[in-house]
N, C-alpha and C positions, 0 to 999 in steps of 0.2 A: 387024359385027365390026370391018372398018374403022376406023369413027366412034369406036365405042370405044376404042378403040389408038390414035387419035389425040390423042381427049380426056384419055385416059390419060396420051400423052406432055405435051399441053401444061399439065398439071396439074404433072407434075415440075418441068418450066422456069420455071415461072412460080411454085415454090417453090421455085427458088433465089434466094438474093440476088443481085442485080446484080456486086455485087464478089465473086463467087465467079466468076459467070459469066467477066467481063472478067480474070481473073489470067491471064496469061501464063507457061509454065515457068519455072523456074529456070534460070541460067545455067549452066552444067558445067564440071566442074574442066579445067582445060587438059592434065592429065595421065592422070589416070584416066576423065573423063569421065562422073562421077559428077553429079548433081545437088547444087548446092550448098546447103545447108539446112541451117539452125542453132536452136535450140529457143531459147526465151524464157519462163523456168517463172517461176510467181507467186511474190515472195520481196524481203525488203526486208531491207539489210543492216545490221548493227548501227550502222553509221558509214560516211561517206567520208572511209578513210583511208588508203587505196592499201593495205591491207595482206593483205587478200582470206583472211584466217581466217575471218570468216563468211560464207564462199560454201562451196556444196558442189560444188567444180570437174566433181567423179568425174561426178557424176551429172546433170549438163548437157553436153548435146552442141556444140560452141565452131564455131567462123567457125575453120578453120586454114591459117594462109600459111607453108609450110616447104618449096617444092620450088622448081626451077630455071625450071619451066615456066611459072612465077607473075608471074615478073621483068617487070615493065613493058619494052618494048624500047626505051623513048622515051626511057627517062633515063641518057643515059651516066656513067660505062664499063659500069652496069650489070651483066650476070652475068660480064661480065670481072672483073670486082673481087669479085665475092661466093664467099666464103671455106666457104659451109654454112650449118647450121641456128645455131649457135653464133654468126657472124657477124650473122645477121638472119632471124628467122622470130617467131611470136605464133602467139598463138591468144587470141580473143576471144569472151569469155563473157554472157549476159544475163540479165535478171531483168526484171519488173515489177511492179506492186502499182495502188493505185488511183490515184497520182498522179504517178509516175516510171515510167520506163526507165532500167535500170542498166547500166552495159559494167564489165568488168572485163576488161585485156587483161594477160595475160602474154609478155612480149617477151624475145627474146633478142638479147645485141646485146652482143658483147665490147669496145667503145670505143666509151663516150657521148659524144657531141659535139651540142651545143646553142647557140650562142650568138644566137640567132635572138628575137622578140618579137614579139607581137599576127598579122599577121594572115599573118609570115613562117613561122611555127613549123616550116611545110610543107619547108622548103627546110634541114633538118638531121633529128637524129631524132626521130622525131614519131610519133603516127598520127593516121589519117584512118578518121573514123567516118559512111556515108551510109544516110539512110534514104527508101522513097521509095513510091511507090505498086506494088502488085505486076506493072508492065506495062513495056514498052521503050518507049524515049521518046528522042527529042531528048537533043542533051550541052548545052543552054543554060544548064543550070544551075536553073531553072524549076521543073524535076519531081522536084526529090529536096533532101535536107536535108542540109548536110555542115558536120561538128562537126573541129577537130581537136582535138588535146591531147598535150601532152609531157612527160617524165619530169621538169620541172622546175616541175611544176604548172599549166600554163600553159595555156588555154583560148581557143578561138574556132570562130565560124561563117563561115563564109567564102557559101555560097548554104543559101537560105530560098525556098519553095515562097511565103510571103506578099510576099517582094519585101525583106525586114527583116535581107539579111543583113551581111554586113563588116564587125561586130563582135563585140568581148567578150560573150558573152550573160551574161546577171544571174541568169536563172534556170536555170544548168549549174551543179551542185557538181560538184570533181574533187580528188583530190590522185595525188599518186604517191608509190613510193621504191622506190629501187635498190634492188639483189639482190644483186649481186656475178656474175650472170650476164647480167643486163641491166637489166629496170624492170618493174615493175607500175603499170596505167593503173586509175584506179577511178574512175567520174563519175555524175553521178544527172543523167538531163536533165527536166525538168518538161513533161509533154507536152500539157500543155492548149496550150503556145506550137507545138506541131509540128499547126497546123490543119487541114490537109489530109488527115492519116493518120485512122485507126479505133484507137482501144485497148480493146478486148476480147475476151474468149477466143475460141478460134478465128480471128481474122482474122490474115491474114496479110500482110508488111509487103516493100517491094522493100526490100535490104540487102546493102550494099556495104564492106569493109574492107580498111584500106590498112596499110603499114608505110613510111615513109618512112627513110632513113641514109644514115649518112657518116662517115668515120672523120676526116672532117677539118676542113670549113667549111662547103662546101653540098654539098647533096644530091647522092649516089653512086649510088641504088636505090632505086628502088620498087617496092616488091612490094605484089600486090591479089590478093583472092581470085581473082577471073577471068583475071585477068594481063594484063588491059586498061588503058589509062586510066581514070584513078579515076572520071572523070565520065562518061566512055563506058558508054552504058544503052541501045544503037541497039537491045543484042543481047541487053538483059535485064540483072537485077542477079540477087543468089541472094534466097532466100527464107529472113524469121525469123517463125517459127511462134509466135504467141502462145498459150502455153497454159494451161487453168484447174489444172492439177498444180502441186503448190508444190516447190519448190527444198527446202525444207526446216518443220520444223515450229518448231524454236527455235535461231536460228543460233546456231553457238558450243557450244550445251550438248549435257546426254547426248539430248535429244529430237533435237537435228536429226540424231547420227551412228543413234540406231535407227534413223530414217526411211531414211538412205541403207543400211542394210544392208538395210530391206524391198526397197526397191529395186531392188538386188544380187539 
């Protein structure tokens, strides 16, 4: 009976895959303590054109940075200066399909300030997008992929898992536009260049989201999901779930709103 129950268990084990086995939890929110974990449904949007009509927001679960506890501590004045959700908070949404990864972030942020370029964009308001293998790791920059982007269209990689990073990448579309409450972020990254990762159903990805601001020149706040340094991963990043469920059936039209009311 033993033998059995053993050959039993190593039959389970050894039908798992490797990267199932080696995933590491999620990191947890700083205030509730929740696991942090964001969905990534199959869905390809009409266009990148920061304007996020064909996404189905409702019915994707988002990356959200809006509390006090989020606040990086590193970067002064920090939550002395931060005024609320109004002042500076997002939520960051996904998608993928067969040949992209989509964000689309919705930021809140009562005075834009930008005057920043290529590889500064970091040090005004910006976000900061990382993805990485699902495991804690070293902050060398090594183990994870980090995209930024700003409400002025603006695009760069700052570290590259192949060594290829500290530039404008070629194959990131993105655009943005103001809101009159903040900005919409919307970018397709091409992931056959992200070599490291897996893109297919089920697998899941280490993912990290930032909000960088400043109501004046340089950066005032950053806010991360974990509320850590953006590249701090000693303790884990959260987790985006890639999934075989579509976002929607036809953006834009009457088929994608049935689908989100089957949903509902």
């Amino acid at each position: 009976m033993k033998k059995t129950l053993l050959t039993i268990i190593l039959v389970i084990v050894y039908a798992v895959p490797l990267s199932v086995l080696s995933i590491d939890p999620p990191a947890e929110h700083p205030k509730t303590g929740k696991p942090l974990v964001a969905d990534c449904l199959k869905g390809t949007p009409r266009a990148i054109d920061g304007k996020l009509d064909d996404w189905q927001l409702n019915y994707i679960t988002p990356a959200v940075i809006d509390t006090v506890e989020q606040i990086f501590s590193g970067v002064a004045p920090g939550a002395a200066s931060w005024d609320g959700v109004k002042d500076c908070s997002g939520k960051f949404y996904a998608m993928w399909d067969s040949k992209y990864i989509y964000i689309a972030a919705v930021i809140l942020d009562d005075k834009l300030s930008n005057n920043k370029s290529a590889g500064d964009i970091w040090n005004a308001d910006a976000i900061e997008v990382f993805y990485s293998l699902p495991i804690a790791a070293a902050t060398t920059g090594t183990e994870h992929y980090q995209f930024g982007f700003n409400y002025k269209g603006l695009k760069w990689n700052w570290c590259n898992m192949e060594g290829a990073g500290q530039r404008e990448p070629n194959y990131v579309k993105t655009a943005a536009t103001e809101t009159g409450t903040g900005y919409n972020i919307e970018s397709a990254i091409e992931y056959s260049n992200l070599k490291s990762l897996t893109f297919k159903a089920g697998e899941v990805l280490g993912y990290h989201v930032v909000i960088d601001d400043t109501d004046a020149t340089d950066r005032e706040i950053q806010m991360t999901w974990t509320s850590r340094e953006a590249h701090n991963q000693t303790l884990g990043y959260g987790h985006l779930n890639l999934s075989a469920e579509s976002a929607s059936v036809n953006p834009g039209g009457k088929m994608a709103l049935t689908w989100g009311m089957i949903k509902k």
